[in-house]
VMD Tcl script that builds the backbone (N, CA, C; Angstrom):
set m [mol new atoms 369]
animate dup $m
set s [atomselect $m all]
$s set {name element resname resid chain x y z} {
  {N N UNK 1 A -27.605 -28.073 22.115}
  {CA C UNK 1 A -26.197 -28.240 22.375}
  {C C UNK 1 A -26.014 -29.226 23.521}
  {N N UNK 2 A -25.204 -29.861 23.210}
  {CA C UNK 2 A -24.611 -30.781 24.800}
  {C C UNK 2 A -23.543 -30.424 24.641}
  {N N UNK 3 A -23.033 -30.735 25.968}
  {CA C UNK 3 A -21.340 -30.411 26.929}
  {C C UNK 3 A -21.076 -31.906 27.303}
  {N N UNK 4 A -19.817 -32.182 26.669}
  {CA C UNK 4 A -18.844 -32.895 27.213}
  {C C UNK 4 A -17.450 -32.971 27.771}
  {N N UNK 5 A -17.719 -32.656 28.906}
  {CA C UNK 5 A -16.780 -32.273 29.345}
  {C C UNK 5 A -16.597 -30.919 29.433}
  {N N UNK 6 A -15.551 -30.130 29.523}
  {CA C UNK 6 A -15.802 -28.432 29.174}
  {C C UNK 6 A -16.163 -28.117 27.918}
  {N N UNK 7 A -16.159 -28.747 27.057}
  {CA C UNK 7 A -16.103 -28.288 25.325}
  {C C UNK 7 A -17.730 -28.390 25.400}
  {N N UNK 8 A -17.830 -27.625 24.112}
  {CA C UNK 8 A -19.468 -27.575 23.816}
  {C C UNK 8 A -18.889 -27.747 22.380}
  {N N UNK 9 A -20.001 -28.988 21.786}
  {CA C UNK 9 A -20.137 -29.700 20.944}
  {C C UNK 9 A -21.845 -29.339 20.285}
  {N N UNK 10 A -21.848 -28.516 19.146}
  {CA C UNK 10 A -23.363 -28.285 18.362}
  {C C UNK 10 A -23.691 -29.212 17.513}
  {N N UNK 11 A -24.611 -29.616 17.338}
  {CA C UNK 11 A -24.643 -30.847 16.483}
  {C C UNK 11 A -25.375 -30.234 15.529}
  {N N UNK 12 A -25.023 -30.691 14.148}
  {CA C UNK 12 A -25.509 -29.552 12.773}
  {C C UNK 12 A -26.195 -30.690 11.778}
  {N N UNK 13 A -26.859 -29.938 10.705}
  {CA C UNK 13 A -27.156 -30.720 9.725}
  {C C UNK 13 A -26.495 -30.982 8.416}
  {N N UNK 14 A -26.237 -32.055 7.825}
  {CA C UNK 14 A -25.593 -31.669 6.740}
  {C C UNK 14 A -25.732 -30.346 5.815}
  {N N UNK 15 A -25.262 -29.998 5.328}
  {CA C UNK 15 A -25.683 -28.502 4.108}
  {C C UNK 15 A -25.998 -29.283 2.864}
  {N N UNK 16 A -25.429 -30.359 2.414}
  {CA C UNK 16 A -26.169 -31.091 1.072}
  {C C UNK 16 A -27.495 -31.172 1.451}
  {N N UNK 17 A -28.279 -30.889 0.248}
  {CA C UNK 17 A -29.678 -30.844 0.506}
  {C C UNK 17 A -30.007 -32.438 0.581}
  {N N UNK 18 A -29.977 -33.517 -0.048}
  {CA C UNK 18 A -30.459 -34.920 -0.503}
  {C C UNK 18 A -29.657 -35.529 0.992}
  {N N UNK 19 A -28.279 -34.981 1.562}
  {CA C UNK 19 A -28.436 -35.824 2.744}
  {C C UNK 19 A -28.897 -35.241 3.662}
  {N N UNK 20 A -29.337 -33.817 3.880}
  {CA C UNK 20 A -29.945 -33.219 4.661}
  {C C UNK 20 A -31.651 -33.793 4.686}
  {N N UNK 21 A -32.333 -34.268 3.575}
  {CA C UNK 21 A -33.589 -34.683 3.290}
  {C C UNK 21 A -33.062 -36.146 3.865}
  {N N UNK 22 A -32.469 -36.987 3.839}
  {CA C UNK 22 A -32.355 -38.379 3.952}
  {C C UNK 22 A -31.910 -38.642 5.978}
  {N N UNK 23 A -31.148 -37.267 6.465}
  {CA C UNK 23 A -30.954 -38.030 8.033}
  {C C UNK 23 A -32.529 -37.220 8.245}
  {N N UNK 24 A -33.122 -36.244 7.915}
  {CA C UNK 24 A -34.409 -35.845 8.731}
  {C C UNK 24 A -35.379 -36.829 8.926}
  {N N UNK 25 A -35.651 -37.520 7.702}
  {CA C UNK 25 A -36.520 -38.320 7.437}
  {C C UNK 25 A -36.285 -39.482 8.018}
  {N N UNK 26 A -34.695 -39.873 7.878}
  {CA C UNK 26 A -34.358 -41.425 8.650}
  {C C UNK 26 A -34.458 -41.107 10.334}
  {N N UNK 27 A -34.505 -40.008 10.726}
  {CA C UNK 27 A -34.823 -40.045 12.067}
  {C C UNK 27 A -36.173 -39.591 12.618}
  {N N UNK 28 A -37.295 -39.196 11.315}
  {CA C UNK 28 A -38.349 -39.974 11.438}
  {C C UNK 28 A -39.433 -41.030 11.364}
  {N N UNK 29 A -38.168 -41.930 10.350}
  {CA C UNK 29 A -39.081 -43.402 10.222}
  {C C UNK 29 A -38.083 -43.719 11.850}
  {N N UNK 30 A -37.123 -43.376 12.047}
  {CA C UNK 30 A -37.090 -44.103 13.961}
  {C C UNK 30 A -37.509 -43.935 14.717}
  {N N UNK 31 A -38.011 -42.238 14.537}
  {CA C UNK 31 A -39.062 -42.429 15.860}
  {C C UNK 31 A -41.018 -42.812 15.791}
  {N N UNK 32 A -41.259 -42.973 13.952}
  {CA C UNK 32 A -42.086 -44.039 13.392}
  {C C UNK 32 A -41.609 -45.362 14.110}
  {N N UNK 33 A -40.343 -46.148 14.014}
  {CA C UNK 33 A -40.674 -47.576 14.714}
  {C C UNK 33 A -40.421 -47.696 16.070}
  {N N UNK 34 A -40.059 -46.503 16.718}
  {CA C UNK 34 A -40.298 -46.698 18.013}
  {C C UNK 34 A -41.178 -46.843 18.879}
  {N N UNK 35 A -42.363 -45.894 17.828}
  {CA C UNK 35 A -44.075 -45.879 18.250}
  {C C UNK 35 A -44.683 -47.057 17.890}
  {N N UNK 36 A -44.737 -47.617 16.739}
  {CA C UNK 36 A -45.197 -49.047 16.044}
  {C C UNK 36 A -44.402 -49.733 17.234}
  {N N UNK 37 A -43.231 -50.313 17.509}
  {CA C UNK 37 A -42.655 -51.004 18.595}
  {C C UNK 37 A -43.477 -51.129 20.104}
  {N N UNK 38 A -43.292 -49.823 20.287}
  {CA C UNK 38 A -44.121 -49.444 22.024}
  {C C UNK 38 A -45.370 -49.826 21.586}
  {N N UNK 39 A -45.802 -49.207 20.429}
  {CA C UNK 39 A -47.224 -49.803 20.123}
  {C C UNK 39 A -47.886 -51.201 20.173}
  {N N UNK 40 A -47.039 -51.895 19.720}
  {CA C UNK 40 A -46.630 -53.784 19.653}
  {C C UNK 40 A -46.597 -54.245 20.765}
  {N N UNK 41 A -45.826 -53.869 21.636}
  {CA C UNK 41 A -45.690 -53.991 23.131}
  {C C UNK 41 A -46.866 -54.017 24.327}
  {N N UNK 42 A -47.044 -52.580 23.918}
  {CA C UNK 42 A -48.179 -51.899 24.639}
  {C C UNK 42 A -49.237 -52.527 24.445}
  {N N UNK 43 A -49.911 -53.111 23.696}
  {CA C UNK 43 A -51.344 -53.523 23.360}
  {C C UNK 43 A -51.131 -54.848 23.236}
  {N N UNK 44 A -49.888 -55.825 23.515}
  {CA C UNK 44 A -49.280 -57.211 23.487}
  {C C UNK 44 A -49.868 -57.955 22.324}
  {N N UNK 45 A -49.947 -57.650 21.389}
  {CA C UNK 45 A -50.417 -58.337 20.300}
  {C C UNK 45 A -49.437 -59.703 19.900}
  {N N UNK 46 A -50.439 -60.778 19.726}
  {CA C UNK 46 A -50.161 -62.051 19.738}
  {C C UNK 46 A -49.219 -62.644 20.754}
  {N N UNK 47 A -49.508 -61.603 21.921}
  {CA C UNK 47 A -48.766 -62.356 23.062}
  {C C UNK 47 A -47.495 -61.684 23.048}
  {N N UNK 48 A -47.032 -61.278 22.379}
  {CA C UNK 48 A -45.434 -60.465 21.953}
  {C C UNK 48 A -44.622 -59.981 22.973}
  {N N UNK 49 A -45.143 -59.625 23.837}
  {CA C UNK 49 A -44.509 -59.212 25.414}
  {C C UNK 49 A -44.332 -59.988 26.412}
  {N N UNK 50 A -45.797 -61.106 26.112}
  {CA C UNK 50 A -45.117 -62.168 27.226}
  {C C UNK 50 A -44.418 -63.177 26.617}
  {N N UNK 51 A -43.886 -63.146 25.366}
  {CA C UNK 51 A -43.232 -64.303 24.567}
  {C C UNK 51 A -41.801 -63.401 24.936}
  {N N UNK 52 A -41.543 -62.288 24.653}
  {CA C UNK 52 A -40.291 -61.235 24.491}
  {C C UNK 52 A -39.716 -61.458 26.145}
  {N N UNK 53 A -40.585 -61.126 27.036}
  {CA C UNK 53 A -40.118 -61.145 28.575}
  {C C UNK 53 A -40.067 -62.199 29.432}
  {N N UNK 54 A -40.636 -63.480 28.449}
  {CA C UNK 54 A -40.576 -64.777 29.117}
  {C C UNK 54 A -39.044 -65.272 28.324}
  {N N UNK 55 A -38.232 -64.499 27.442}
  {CA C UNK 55 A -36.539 -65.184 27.295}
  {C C UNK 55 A -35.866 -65.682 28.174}
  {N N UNK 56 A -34.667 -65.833 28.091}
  {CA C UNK 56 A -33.569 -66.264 28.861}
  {C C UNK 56 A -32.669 -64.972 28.720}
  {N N UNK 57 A -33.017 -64.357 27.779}
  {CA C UNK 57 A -32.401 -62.584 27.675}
  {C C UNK 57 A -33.155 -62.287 26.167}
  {N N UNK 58 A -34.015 -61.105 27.166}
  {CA C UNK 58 A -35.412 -60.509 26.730}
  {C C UNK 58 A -34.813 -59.021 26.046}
  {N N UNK 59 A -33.540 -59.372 26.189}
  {CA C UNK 59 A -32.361 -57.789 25.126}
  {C C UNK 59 A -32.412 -58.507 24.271}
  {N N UNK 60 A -31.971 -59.478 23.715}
  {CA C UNK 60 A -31.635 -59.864 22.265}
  {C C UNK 60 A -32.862 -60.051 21.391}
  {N N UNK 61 A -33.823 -60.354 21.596}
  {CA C UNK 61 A -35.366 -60.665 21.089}
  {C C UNK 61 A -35.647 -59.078 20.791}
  {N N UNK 62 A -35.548 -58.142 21.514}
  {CA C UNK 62 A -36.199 -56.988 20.908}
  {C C UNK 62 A -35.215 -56.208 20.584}
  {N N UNK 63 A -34.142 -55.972 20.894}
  {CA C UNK 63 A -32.880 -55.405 19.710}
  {C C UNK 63 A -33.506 -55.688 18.468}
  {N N UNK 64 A -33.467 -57.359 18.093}
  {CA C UNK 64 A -33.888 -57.657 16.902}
  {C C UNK 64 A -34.673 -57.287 16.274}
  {N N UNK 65 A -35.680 -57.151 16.921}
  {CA C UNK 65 A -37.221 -56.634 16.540}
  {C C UNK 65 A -37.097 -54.940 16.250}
  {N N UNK 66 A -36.883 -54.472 17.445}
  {CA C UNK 66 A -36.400 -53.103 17.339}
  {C C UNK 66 A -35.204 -52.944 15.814}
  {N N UNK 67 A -34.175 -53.686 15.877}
  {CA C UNK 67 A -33.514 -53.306 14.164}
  {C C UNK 67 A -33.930 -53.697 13.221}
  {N N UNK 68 A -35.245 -54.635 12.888}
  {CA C UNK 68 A -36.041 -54.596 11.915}
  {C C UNK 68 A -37.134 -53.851 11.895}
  {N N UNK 69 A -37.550 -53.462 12.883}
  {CA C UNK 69 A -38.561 -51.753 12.399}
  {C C UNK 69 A -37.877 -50.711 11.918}
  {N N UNK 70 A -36.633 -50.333 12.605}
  {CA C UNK 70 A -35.974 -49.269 12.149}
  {C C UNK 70 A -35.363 -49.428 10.569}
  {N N UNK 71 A -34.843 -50.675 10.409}
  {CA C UNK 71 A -34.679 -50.945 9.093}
  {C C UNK 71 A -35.743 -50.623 8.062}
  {N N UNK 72 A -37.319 -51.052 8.237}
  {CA C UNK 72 A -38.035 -51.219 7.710}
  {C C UNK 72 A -38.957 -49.878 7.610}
  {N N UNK 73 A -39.159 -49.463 8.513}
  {CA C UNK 73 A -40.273 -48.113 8.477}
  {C C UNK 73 A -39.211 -47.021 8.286}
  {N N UNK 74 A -37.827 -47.069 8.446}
  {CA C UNK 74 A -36.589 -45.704 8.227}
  {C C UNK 74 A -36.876 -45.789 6.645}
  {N N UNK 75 A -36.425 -46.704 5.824}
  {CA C UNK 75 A -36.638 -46.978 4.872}
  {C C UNK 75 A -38.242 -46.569 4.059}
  {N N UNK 76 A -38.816 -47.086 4.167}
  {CA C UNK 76 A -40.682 -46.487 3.636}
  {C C UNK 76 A -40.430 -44.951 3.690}
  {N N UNK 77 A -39.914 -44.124 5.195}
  {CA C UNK 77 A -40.030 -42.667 5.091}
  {C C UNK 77 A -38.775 -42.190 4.328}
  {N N UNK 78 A -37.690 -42.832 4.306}
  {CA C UNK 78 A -36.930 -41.972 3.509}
  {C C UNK 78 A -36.979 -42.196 1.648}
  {N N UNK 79 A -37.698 -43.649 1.510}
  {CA C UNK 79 A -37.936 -43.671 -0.046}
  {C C UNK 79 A -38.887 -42.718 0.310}
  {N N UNK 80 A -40.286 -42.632 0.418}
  {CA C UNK 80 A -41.017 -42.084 0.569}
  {C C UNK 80 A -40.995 -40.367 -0.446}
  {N N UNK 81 A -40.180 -39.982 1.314}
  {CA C UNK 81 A -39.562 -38.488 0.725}
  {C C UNK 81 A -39.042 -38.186 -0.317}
  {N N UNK 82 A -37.809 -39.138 -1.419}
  {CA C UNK 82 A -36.920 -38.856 -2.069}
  {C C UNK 82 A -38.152 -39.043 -3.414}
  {N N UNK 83 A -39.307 -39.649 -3.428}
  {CA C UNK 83 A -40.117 -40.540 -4.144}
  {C C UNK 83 A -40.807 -39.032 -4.579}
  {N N UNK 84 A -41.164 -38.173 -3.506}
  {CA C UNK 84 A -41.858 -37.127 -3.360}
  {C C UNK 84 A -41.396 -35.762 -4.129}
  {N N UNK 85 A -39.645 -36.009 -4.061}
  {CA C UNK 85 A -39.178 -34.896 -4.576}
  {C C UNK 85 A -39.460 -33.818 -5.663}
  {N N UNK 86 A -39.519 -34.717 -6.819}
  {CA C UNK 86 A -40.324 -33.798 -7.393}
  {C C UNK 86 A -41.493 -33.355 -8.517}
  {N N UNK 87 A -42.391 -33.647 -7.080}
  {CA C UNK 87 A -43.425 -33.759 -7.376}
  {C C UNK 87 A -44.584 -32.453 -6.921}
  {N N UNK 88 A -45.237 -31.700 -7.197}
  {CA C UNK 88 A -45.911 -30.397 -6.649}
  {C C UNK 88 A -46.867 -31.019 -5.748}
  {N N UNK 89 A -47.176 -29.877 -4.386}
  {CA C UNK 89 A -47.610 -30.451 -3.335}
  {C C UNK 89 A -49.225 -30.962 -3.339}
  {N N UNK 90 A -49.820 -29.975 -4.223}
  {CA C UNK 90 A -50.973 -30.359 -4.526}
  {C C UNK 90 A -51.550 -31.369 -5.567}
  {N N UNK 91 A -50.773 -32.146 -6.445}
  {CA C UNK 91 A -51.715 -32.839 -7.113}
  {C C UNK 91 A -50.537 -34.500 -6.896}
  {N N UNK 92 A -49.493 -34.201 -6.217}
  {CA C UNK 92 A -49.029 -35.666 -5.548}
  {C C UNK 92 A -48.173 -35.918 -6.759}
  {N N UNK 93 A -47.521 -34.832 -7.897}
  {CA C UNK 93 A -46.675 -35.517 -9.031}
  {C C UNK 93 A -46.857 -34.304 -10.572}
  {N N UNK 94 A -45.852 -34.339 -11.241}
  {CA C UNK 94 A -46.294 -34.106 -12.274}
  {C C UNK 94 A -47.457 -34.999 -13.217}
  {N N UNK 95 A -47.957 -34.272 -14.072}
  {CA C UNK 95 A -48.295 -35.387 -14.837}
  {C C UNK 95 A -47.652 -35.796 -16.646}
  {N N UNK 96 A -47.919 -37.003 -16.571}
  {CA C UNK 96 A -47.251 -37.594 -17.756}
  {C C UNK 96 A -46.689 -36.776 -18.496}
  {N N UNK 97 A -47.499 -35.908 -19.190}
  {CA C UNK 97 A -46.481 -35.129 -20.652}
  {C C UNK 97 A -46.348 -33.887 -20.258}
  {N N UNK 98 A -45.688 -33.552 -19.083}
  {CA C UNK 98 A -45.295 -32.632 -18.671}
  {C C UNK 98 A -43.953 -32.821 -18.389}
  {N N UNK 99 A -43.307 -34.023 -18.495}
  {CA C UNK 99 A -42.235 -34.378 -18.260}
  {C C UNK 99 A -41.031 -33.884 -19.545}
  {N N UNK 100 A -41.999 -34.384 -20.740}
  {CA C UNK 100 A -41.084 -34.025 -21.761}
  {C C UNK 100 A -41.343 -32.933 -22.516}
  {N N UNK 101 A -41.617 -31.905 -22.183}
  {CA C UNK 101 A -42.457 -30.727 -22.319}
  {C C UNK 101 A -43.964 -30.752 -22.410}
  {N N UNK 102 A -44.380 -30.190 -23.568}
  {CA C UNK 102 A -45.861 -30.413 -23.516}
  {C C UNK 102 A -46.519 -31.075 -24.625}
  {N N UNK 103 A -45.612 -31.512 -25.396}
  {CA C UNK 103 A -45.857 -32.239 -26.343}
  {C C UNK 103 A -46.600 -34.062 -25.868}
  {N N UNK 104 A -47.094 -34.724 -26.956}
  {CA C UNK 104 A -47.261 -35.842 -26.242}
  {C C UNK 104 A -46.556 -36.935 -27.224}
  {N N UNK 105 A -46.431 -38.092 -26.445}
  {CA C UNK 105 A -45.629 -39.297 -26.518}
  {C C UNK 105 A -46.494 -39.753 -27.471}
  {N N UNK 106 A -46.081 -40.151 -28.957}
  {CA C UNK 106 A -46.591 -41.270 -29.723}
  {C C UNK 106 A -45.425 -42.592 -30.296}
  {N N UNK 107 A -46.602 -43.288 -30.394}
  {CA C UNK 107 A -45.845 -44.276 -31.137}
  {C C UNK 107 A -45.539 -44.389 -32.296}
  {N N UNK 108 A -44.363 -44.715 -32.757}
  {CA C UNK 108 A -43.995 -44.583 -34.551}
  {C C UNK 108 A -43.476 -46.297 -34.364}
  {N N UNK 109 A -43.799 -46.371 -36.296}
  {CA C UNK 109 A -42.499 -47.740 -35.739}
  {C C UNK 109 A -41.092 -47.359 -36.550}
  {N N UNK 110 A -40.516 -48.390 -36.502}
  {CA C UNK 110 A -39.064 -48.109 -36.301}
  {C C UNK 110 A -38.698 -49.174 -37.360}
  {N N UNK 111 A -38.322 -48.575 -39.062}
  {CA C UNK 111 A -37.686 -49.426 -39.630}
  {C C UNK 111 A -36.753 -50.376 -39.717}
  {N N UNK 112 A -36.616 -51.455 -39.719}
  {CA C UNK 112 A -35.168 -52.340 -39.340}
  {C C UNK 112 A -34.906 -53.083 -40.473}
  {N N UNK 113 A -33.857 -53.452 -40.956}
  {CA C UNK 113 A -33.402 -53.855 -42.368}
  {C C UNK 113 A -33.458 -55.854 -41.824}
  {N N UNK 114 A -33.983 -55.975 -42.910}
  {CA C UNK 114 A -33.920 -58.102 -42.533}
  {C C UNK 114 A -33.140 -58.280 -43.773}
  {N N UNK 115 A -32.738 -59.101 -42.967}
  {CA C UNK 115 A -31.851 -60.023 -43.770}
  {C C UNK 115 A -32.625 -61.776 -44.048}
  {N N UNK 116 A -32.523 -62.223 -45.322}
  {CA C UNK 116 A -32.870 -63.506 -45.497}
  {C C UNK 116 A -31.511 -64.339 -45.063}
  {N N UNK 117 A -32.043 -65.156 -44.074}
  {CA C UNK 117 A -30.940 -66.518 -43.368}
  {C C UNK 117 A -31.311 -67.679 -43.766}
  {N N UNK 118 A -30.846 -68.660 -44.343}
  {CA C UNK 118 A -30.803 -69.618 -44.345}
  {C C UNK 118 A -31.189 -70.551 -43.111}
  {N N UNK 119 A -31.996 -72.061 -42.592}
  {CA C UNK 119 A -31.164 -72.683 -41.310}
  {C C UNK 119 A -29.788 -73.744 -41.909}
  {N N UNK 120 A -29.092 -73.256 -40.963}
  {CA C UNK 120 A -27.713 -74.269 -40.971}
  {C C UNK 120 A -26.717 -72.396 -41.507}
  {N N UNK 121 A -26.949 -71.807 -41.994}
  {CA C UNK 121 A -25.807 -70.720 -42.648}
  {C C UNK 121 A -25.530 -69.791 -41.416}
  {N N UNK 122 A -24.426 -69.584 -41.037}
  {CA C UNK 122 A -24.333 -68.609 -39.890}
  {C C UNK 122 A -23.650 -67.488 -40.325}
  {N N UNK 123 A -23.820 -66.755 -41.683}
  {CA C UNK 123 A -23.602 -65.361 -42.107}
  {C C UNK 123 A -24.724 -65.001 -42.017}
}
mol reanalyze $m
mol bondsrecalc $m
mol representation Tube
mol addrep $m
């Protein structure tokens, strides 16, 4: 809970399940690119920190950077999850002909009536 002001304000989760699955997850691909980020930082790969802090304003360079991780890794975990749905935990998915009961998928072919055309006749 936080207080603003005298009021106390609870902050809840949605009750829909699919957006309840979609902010959990989007607020763990953010704190996924916050670690990849600090991570980037931290270990200065290709120079990235002293290129970022040598700006003329070293906010706008990593905002940027920072809203394309979050874009990018929020995204991976929340397809991810929705990708996962439903699928059983142990074998990572149904499999194939379990989908359409238990029967299996064949191929037939598929009669189609021809017509003889002429070139130049457009009936």
């Amino acid at each position: 809970m936080s207080r603003i002001g005298k009021t106390q304000v609870r902050l809840t989760l949605p009750q829909e399940p699919l957006l309840r699955l979609i902010v959990i997850n989007g607020v763990a691909g953010i704190g996924i690119a916050g670690l990849v980020l600090g991570g980037l930082f931290g270990a200065n790969i290709g120079n990235l920190r002293t290129l970022v802090l040598s700006a003329d304003n070293p906010v706008l360079p990593l905002l940027m950077l920072a809203f394309g991780m979050v874009v990018t890794l929020g995204s991976v975990v929340v397809g991810s999850a929705i990708m996962l749905l439903g699928g059983n935990s142990s074998q990572g998915g149904p499999p194939l002909n379990a989908r359409h009961g238990k029967r299996e998928m064949q191929l037939r072919p598929l009669p189609v009536a021809a017509s003889r055309r002429r070139p130049g006749n457009k009936s």
